[in-house]
C-alpha positions in Angstrom: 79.6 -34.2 151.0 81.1 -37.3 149.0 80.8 -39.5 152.2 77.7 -38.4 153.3 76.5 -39.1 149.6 78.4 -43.2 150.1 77.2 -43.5 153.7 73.2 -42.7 152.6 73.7 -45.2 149.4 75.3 -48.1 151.9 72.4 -47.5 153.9 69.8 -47.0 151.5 71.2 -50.6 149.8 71.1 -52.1 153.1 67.8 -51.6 154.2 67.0 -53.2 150.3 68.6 -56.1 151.1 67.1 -56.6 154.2 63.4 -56.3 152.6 64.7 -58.4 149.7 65.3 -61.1 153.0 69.4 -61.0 151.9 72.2 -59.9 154.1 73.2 -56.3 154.4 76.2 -54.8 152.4 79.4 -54.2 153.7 82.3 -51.5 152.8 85.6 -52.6 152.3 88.0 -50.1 154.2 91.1 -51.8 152.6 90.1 -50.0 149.5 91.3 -46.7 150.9 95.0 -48.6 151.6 94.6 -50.0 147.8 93.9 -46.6 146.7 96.6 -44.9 148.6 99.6 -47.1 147.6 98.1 -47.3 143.6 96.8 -43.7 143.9 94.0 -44.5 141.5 90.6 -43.8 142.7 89.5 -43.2 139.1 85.6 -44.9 138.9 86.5 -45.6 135.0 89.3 -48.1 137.0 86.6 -49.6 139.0 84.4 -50.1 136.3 87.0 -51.8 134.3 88.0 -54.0 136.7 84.5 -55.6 137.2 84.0 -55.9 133.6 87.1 -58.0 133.5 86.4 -59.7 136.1 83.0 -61.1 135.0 84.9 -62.0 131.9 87.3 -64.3 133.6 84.7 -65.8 135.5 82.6 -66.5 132.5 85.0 -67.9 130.6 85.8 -71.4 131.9 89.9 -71.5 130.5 90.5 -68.3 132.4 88.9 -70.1 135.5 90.9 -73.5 134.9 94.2 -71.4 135.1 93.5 -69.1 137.8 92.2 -72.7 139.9 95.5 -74.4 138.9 97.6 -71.8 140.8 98.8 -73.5 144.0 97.6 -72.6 147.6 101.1 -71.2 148.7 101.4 -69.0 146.0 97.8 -67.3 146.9 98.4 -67.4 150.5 101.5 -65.9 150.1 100.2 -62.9 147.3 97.3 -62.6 149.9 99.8 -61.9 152.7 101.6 -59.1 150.5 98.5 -57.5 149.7 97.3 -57.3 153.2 100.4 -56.4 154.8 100.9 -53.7 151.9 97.5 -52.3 152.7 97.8 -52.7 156.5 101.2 -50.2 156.0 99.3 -47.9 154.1 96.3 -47.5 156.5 99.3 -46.7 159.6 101.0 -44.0 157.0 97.2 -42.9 156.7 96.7 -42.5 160.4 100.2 -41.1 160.6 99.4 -38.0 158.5 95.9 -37.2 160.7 96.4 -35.0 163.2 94.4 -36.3 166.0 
């Protein structure tokens, strides 16, 4: 029921976008490997995080140290994270019996 209830919203927001003449949405399926390996799927998480988020972009300090990190250091965090994800989407598979 939950993911007919998220596939009809994606749609319905889609089809929004479109008349508003901007591209569709997209879901993220990494999501499901963040929230496997931090098993928080709490909304109250999610709604945190984007407050916090629009804080640090607001706030142009926050931005000046978050642009100062070098390009190795986010191209190496960005490889963890995916690779951490990509581990946790093959257990995922793994425990579907197919």
């Amino acid at each position: 029921r939950r993911i007919q209830g998220s596939l009809m919203a994606d749609a319905f927001c889609s089809i929004l976008a479109s008349l508003f003449t901007s591209m569709p949405n997209t879901t993220f399926s990494q999501n499901n490997g963040v929230i496997a390996m931090t098993k928080c799927a709490s909304r109250r998480a999610g709604i945190a995080t984007g407050f916090w988020l629009i804080i640090m972009g607001v706030f142009a300090k926050i931005a000046g140290v978050i642009t100062s990190i070098p390009d190795c250091v986010l191209g190496g965090m960005t490889i963890f994270l995916f690779a951490n994800v990509l581990i946790s989407g093959i257990t995922l598979f793994g425990e579907l019996n197919l």
